[in-house]
C-alpha positions as CSV (number, residue, x, y, z in Angstrom):
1,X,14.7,-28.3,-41.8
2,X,14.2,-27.6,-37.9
3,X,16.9,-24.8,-37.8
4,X,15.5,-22.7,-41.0
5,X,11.9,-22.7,-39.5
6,X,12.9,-21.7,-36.2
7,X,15.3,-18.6,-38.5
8,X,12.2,-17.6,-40.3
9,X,9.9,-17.5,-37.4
10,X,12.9,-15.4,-35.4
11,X,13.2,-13.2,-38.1
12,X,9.4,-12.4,-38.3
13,X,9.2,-11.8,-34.8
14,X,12.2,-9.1,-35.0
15,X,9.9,-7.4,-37.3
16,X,7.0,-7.7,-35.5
17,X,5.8,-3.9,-34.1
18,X,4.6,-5.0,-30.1
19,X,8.3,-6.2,-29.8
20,X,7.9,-10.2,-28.8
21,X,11.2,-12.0,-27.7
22,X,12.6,-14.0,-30.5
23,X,13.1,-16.8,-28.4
24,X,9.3,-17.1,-28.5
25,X,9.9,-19.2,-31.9
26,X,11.4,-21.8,-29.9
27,X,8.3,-21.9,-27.2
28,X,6.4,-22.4,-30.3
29,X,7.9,-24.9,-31.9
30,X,8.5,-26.8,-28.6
31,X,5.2,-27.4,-28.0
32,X,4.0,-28.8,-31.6
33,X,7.4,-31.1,-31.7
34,X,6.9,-32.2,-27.8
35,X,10.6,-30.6,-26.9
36,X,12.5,-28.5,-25.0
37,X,13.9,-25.3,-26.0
38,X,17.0,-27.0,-25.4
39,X,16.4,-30.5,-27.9
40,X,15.0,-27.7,-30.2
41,X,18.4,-26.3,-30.5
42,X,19.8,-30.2,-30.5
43,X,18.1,-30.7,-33.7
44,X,18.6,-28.3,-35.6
45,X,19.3,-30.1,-39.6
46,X,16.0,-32.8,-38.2
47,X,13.5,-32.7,-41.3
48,X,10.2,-31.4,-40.0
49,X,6.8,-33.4,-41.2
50,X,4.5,-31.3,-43.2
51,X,1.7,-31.5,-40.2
52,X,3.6,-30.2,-37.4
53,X,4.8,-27.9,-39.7
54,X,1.7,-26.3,-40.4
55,X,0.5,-25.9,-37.1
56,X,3.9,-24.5,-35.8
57,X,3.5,-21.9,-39.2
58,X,0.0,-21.3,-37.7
59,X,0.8,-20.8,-34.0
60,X,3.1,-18.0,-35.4
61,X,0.6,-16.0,-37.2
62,X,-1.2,-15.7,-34.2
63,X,1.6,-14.7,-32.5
64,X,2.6,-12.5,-34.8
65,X,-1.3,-10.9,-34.7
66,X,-0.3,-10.0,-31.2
67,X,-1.9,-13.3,-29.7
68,X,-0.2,-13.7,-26.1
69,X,2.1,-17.1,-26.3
70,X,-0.2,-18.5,-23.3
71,X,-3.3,-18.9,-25.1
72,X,-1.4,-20.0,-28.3
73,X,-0.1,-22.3,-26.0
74,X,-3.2,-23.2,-23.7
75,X,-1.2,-23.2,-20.8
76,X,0.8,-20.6,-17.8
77,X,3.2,-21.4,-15.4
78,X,1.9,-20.0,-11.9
79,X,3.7,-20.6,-8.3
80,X,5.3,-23.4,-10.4
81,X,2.4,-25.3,-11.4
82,X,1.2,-25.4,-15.0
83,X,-2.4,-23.9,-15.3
84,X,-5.0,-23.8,-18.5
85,X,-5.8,-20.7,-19.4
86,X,-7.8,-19.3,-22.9
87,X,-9.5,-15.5,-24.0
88,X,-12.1,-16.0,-21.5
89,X,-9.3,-15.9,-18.2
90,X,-6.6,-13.1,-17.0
91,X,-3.1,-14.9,-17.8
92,X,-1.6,-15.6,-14.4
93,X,1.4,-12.9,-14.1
94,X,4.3,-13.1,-11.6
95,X,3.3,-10.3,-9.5
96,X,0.2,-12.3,-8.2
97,X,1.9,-14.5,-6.7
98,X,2.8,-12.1,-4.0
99,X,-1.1,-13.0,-3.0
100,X,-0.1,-16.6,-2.4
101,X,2.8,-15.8,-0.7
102,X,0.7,-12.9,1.5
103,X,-1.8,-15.6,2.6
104,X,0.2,-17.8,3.3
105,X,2.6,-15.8,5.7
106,X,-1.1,-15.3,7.6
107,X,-1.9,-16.9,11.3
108,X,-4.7,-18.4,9.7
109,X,-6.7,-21.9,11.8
110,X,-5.6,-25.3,10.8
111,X,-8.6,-25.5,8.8
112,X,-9.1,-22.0,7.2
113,X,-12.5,-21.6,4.7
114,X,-11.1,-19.2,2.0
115,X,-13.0,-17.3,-0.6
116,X,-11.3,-15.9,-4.0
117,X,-13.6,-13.3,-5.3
118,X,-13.1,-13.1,-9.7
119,X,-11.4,-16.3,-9.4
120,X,-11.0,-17.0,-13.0
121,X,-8.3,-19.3,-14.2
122,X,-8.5,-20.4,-10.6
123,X,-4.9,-20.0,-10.1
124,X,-5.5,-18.1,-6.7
125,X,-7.9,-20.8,-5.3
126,X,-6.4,-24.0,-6.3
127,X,-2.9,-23.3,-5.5
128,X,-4.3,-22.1,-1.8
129,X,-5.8,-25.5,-1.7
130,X,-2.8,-26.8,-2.8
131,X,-0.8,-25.2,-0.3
132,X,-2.7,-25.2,2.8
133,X,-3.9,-28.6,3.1
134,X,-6.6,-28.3,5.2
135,X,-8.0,-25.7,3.8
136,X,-11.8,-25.2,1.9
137,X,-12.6,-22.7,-0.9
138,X,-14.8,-20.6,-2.8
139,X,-13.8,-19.6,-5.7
140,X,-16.3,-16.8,-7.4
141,X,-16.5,-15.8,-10.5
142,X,-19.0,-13.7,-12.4
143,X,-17.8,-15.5,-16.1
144,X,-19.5,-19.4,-16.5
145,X,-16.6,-19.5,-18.9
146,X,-14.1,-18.4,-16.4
147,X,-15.4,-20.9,-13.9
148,X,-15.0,-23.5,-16.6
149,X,-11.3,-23.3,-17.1
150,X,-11.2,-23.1,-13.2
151,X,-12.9,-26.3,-12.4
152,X,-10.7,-28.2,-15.4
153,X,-7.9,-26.6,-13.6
154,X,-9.1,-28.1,-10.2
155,X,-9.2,-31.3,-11.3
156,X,-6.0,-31.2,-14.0
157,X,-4.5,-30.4,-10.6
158,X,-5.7,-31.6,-7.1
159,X,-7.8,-34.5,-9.1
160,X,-10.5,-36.3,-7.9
161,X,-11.0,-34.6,-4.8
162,X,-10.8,-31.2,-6.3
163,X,-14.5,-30.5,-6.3
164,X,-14.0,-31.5,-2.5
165,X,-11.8,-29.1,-1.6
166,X,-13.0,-26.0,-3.6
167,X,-16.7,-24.7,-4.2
168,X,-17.1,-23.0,-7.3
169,X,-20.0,-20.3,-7.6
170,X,-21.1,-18.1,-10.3
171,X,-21.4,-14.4,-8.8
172,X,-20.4,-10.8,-8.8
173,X,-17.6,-10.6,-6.2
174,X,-19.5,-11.4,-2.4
175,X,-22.6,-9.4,-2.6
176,X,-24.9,-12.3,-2.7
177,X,-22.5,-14.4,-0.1
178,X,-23.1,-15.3,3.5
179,X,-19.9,-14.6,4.5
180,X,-19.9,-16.0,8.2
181,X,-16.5,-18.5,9.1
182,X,-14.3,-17.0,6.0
183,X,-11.2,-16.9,7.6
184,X,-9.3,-15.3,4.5
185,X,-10.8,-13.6,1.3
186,X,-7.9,-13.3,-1.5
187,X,-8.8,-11.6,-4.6
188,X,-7.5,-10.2,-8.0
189,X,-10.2,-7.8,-9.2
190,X,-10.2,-5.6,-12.3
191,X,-8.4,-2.2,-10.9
192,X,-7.2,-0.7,-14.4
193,X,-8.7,2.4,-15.0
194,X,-10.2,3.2,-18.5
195,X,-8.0,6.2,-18.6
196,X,-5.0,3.7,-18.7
197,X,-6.3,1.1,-21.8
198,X,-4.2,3.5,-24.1
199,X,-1.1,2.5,-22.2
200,X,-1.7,-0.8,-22.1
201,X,0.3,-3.3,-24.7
202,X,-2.0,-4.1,-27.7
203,X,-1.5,-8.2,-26.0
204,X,-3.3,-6.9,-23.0
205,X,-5.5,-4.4,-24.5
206,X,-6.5,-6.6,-27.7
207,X,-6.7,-10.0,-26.1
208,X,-7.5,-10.3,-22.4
209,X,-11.0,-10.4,-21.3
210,X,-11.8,-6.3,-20.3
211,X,-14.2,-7.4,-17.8
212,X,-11.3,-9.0,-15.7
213,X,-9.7,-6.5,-16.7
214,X,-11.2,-2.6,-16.6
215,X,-12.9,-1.2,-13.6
216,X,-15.0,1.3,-15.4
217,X,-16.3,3.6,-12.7
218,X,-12.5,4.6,-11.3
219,X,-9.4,2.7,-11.1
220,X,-10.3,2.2,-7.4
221,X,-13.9,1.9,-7.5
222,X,-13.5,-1.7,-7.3
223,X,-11.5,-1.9,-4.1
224,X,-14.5,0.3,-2.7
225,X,-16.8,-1.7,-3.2
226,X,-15.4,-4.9,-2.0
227,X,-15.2,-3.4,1.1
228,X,-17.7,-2.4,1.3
229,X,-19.5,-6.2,0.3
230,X,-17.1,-7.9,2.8
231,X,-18.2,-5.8,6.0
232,X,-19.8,-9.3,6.7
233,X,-16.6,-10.8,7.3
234,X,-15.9,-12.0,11.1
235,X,-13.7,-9.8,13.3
236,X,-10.2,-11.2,12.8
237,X,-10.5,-13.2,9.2
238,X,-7.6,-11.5,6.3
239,X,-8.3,-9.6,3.3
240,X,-5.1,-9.9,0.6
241,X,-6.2,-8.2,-2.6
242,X,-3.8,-7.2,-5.4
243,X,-3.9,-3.6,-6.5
244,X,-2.9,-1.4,-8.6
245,X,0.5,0.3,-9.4
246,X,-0.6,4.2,-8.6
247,X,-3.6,2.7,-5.7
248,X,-1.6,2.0,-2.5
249,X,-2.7,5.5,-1.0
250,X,-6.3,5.3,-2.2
251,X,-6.5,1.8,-1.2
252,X,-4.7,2.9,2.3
253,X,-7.2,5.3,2.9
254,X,-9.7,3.3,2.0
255,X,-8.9,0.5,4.5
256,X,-8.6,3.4,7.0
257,X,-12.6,4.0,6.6
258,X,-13.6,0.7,6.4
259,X,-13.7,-1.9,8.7
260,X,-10.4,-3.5,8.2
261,X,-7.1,-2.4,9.1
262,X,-4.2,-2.7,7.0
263,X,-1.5,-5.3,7.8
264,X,1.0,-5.0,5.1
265,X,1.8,-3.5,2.0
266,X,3.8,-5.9,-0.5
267,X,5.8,-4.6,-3.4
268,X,6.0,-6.7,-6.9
269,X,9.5,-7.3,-8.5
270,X,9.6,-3.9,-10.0
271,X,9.4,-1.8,-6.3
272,X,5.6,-1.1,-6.9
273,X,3.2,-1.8,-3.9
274,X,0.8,-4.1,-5.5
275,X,-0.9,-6.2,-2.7
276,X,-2.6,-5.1,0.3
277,X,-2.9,-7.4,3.1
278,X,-5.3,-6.1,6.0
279,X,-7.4,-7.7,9.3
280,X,-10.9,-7.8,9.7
281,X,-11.7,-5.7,12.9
């Protein structure tokens, strides 16, 4: 029966030491059966084949490893469109979208060139090309396997004109870049320090890819040096870049001695400045 899977896979979670929300059983199931969490509830005495079944009982055990339900699931909701993501890709989080929403508050030209430096599920760059419609991108990423799941992305989204509208480039953030007419650079680099991994939830810690991740010479090193890369960048083109949650002052006074000036500060859902939007002197 539906119902006394969907007990036994709440009643495992409950036990489960990283604390994942018993409603996850019903995600899980969802998605083998092709319902809602809502039908899943609806059917509740339907027998379940012995197939489904087994890949639902599956599912769970990676789950209950510590798996994160998105790459379980093979998919993430971001700015309210559904993106692939798998171990090689950051899962898109909420707080990133403050990027989006940064960029596209900007004065930016009817037909702005933007470049997303560490693009990797591509969330950043093919929701800006969704949203601007004029707009080009680069999307860079130093991962072939990252840049994979961006291109399928791409085309799972914009379609056959995807690979019109965004450039996708292997690289190391924009030290090998001309960056000449880049009207807006958006990026979501690795800024945890290696001091922090401890803190970090065994999902993150044990799952994600550390490179996307970890900024191993200093939690702000990483800003540094993209400014330092983007001093290319013409007089008057945006910088939004997503920081950390103890950076803004660093990051501030980094700005400060650089060639950009900040614009804004934006603070995520929790009250914690987490993007940086600043002008190209």
């Amino acid at each position: 029966m539906l119902g006394e899977l969907v007990e036994l896979a709440r009643s495992s979670l409950a036990r489960a030491d990283f604390g994942p929300a018993q409603r996850e059983a019903y995600l899980l199931l969802g998605h083998v059966l092709g319902l809602t969490e809502a039908q899943v509830l609806a059917r509740w005495d339907q027998q379940i084949p012995e197939e489904p079944e087994q890949r639902f009982r599956h599912m769970l055990e990676r789950r209950l490893r510590g798996e994160p339900v998105a790459y379980i699931l093979g998919r993430r909701e971001f700015y309210g469109r559904s993106f692939r993501v798998d171990s090689s890709v950051l899962i898109p989080r909420p707080e990133t979208e403050h990027v989006v929403e940064a960029a596209l508050s900007l004065p930016l030209p009817p037909q702005p060139r933007v470049l997303d430096l560490g693009t990797g599920s591509g969330c950043l760059a093919v929701t800006l090309a969704l949203e601007i419609d004029r707009a080009s991108v680069v999307a860079v990423d130093i991962s072939p396997a990252a840049l994979s799941v961006a291109r399928a992305n791409a085309f799972d989204l914009i379609g056959d004109r995807a690979f019109d509208r965004i450039q996708f480039v292997a690289g190391d953030l924009a030290g090998s870049l001309s960056l000449e007419g880049f009207d807006l650079v958006v990026s979501n680099p690795p800024y945890i320090g290696l001091d922090e991994e401890a803190f970090l939830s065994p999902e993150i810690r044990e799952f994600e890819p550390r490179a996307a991740l970890f900024s191993p010479d200093g939690d702000d090193a990483i800003i540094r040096r993209l400014l330092a890369e983007l001093e290319g960048l013409t007089s008057g083109s945006h910088l939004v870049v997503e920081i950390g949650h103890r950076q803004s002052r660093r990051v501030t006074d980094s700005l400060a001695r650089s060639g950009f000036e900040l614009t804004s500060m934006t603070e995520d859902y929790q009250g914690i400045p987490r993007v940086a939007t600043a002008r190209r002197r």
